[in-house]
C-alpha positions in Angstrom: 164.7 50.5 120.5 166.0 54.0 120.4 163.6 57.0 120.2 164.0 57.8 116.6 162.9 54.6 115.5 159.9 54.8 118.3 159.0 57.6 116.5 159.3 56.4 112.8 157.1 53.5 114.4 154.8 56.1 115.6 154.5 57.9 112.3 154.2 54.6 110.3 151.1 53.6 112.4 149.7 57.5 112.2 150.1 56.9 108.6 148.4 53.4 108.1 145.6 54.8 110.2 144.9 58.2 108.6 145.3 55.8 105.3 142.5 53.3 106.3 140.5 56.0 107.6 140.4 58.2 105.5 137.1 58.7 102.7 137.6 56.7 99.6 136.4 58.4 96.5 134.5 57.0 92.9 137.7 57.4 91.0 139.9 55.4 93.4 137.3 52.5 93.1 137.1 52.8 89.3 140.9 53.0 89.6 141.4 49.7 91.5 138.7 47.8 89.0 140.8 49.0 85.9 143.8 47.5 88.0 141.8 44.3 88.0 141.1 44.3 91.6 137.9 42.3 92.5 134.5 44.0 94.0 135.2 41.2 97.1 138.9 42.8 97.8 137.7 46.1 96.8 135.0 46.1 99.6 137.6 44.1 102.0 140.4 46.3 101.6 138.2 49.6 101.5 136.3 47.9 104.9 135.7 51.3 107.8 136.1 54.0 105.0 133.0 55.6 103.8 132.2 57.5 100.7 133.5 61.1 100.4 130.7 61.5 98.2 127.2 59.8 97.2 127.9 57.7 93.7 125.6 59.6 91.3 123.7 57.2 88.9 126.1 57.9 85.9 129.0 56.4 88.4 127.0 53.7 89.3 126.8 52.5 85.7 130.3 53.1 85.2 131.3 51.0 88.1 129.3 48.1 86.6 130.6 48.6 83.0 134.1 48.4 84.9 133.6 44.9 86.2 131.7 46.3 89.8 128.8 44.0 90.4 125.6 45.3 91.4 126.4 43.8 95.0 129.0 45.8 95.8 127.5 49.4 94.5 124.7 48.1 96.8 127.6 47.9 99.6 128.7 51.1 98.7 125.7 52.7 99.4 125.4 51.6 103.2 128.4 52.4 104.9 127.4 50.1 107.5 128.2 47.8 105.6 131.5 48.4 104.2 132.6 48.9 107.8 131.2 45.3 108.7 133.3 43.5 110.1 132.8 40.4 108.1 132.6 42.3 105.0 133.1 38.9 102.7 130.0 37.2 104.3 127.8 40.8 103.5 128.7 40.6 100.0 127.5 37.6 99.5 124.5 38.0 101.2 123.5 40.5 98.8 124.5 38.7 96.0 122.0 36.2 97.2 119.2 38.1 97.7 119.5 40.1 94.5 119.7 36.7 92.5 116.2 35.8 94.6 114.9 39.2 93.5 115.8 38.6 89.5 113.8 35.2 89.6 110.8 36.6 91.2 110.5 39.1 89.2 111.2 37.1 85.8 108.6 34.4 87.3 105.9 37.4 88.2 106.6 38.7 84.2 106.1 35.6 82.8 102.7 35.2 84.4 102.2 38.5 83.5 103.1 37.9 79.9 100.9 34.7 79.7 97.8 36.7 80.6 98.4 39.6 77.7 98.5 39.6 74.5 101.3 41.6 72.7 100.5 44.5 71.1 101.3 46.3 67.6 104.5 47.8 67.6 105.8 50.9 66.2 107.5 51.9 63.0 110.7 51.3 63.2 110.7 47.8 64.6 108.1 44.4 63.5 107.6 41.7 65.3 104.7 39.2 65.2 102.8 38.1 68.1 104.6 36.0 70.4 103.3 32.0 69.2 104.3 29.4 72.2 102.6 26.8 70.3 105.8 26.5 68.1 103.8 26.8 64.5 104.8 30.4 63.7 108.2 32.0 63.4 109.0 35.0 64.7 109.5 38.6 63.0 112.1 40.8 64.3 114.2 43.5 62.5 115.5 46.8 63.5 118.3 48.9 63.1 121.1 48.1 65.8 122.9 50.9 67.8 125.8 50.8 65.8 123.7 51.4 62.3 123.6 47.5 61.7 120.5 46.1 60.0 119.2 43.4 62.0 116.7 40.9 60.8 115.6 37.6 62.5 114.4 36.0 59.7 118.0 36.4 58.0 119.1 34.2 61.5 116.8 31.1 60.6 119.3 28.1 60.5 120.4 29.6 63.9 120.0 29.4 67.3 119.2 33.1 69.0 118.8 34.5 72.3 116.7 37.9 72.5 117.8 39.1 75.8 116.0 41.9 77.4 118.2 43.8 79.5 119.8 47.5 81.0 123.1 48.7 82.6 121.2 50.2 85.7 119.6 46.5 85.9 121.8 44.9 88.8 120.2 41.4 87.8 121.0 42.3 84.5 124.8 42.6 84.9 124.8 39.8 86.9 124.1 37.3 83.9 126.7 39.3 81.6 129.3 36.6 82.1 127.3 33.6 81.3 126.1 35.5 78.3 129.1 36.7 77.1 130.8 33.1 77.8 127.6 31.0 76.0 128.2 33.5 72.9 131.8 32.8 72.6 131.4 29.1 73.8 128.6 28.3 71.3 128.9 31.2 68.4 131.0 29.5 66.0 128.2 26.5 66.5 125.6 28.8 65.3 124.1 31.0 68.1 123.5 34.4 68.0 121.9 36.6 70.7 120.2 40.0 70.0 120.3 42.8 72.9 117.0 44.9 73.1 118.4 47.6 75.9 116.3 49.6 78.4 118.7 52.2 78.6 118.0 56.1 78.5 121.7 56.5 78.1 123.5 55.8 74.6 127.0 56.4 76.6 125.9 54.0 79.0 125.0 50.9 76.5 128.2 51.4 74.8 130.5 51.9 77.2 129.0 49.0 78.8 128.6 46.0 76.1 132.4 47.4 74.8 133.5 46.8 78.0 132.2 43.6 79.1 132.9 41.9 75.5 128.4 41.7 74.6 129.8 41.6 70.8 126.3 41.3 69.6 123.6 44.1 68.0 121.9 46.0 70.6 118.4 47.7 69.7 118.7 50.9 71.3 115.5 54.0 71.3 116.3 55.3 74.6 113.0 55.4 75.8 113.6 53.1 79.1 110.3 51.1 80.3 108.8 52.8 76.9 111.5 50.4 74.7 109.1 50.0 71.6 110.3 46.4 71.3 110.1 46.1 74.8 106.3 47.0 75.0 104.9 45.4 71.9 106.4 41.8 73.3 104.9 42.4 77.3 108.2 43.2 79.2 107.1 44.1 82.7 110.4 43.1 84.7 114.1 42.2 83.7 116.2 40.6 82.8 114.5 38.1 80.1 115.9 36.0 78.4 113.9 34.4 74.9 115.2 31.5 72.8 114.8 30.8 69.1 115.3 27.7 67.5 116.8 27.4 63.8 113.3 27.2 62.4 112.7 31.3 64.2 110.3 29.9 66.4 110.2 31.0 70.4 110.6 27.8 72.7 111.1 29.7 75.9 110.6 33.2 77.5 112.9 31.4 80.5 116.5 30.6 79.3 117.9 31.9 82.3 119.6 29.4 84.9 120.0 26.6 82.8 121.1 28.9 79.2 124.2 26.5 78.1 121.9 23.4 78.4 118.9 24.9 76.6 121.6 26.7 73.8 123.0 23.2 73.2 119.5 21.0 72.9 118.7 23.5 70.1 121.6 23.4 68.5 121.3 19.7 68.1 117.7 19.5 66.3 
C-alpha cells in the first residue's frame, strides 16, 4: 500500500471516529424517527455519543409523538446508558420495568378508586357515579378538543373504551399501538373509544393523537392532575382504561392487558 492511500485510510478512520464521537443533537434524533428508524437502532447506532444538550420536556413529548418510546427518552437521559455496551439488552430492560411500574400503579388506583366515591363534577362535563353493579348506565358528554359534541348516551348500542391518558405518560404511549390497532381492528364492529387527556399542552395532544393515528374525540381542559373528568371519576394514577358495554354500563376499570379479548366478549352480547 502506497502512502497516499495510508493516509486516505488514516483520514477515513479520523472521520468515522470524530463521526461516532461526536454529540448527537434532539433534531438528529427526531430526524432519524421521521426517517422511520426505530428507537432500538436509534439507541444502537447513536451507542458512546451523548447529548449535546439536556431534552427539554417539550422535546421529550415530541420524540414520543414521533414514534420514540418512553424507553429510549429514558436512555437518552443517562448517557451511561447509551454508551452501554449491550445497548439492546438496556433497552429492553427499561421497557420492562416501566411496563411493571404501569400495572402497579393502575392496580394501587383501582384500590384507590374502590375505596372513594366519585364526586360532583363541574360544568362543562356530567357524568354519573361510577355503578360496578352493572344496573345504571353511565352519563358522559363534553365538548371534544376539536369542537365535537360528545355524548355517551348517543354511543348506547356500542362498545366504548374511556381511556385515561397523557403524552408525558411513558406507560401511556406505550399502549398507543394496541389502542390504535383495537380501534381500527374492531371500529367498523361497533367500538368506539373516548380520550379524556391529562395534558397542560394543547400542542402536545394534538400533535400527538395526529401523529400516532388516536382518531377518536379527546376531552381536553388543560388542567393536568386537575382534569375535571379526571377528578369527578377518582383518577389517582395512569393510564386507565374503562369499558362500556352497548347498554352504557361500566364492566371494567381494567381493560388493559387483555383489551382485544374484553372488546370482543362485549361486542358479542
Amino acid at each position: 500500500m502506497n502512502w497516499k492511500a495510508l493516509i486516505l485510510c488514516a483520514a477515513l478512520f479520523v472521520f468515522a471516529f470524530t463521526a461516532r464521537s461526536a454529540p448527537i443533537t434532539y433534531k438528529e434524533i427526531a430526524m432519524l424517527l421521521r426517517n422511520g428508524e426505530t428507537p432500538r437502532s436509534i439507541l444502537e447506532e447513536t451507542a458512546g455519543r451523548k447529548l449535546l444538550q439536556p431534552l427539554t420536556q417539550r422535546e421529550e413529548a415530541d420524540l414520543l409523538s414521533l414514534g420514540g418510546t418512553p424507553a429510549m427518552v429514558q436512555a437518552l437521559r443517562a448517557p451511561a446508558m447509551i454508551a452501554s455496551v449491550d445497548t439492546a439488552a438496556a433497552y429492553k430492560s427499561s421497557l420492562i420495568e416501566q411496563k411493571r411500574l404501569a400495572l402497579q400503579q393502575q392496580k394501587d388506583a383501582d384500590l384507590q378508586a374502590a375505596r372513594d366515591a366519585p364526586t360532583s363534577l363541574p360544568a362543562g362535563a356530567s357524568p354519573s357515579p361510577v355503578n360496578d353493579s352493572g344496573d345504571k348506565p353511565m352519563d358522559l358528554k363534553f365538548t371534544a378538543i376539536d369542537g365535537t359534541p360528545v355524548d355517551l348516551a348517543n354511543m348506547r348500542g356500542k362498545v366504548v373504551l374511556i381511556d385515561f391518558w397523557a403524552t408525558w405518560c411513558g406507560p401511556c404511549m406505550m399502549e398507543v399501538p394496541e389502542v390504535v390497532a383495537a380501534y381500527n381492528k374492531y371500529h367498523d364492529k361497533g367500538f368506539e373509544v373516548i380520550g379524556i387527556s391529562l395534558d397542560q399542552s394543547r400542542d402536545a395532544v394534538l400533535k400527538t393523537t395526529e401523529a400516532r393515528g388516536m382518531a377518536w374525540p379527546q376531552y381536553f381542559d388543560g388542567k393536568g392532575w386537575k382534569n375535571e373528568i379526571a377528578l369527578a371519576w377518582n383518577i389517582h394514577s395512569i393510564p386507565a382504561m374503562w369499558l362500556v358495554n352497548k347498554q352504557g354500563i361500566l364492566t371494567t376499570r381494567q381493560a388493559r392487558g387483555n383489551l382485544d379479548e374484553e372488546i370482543e366478549k362485549l361486542l358479542a352480547e
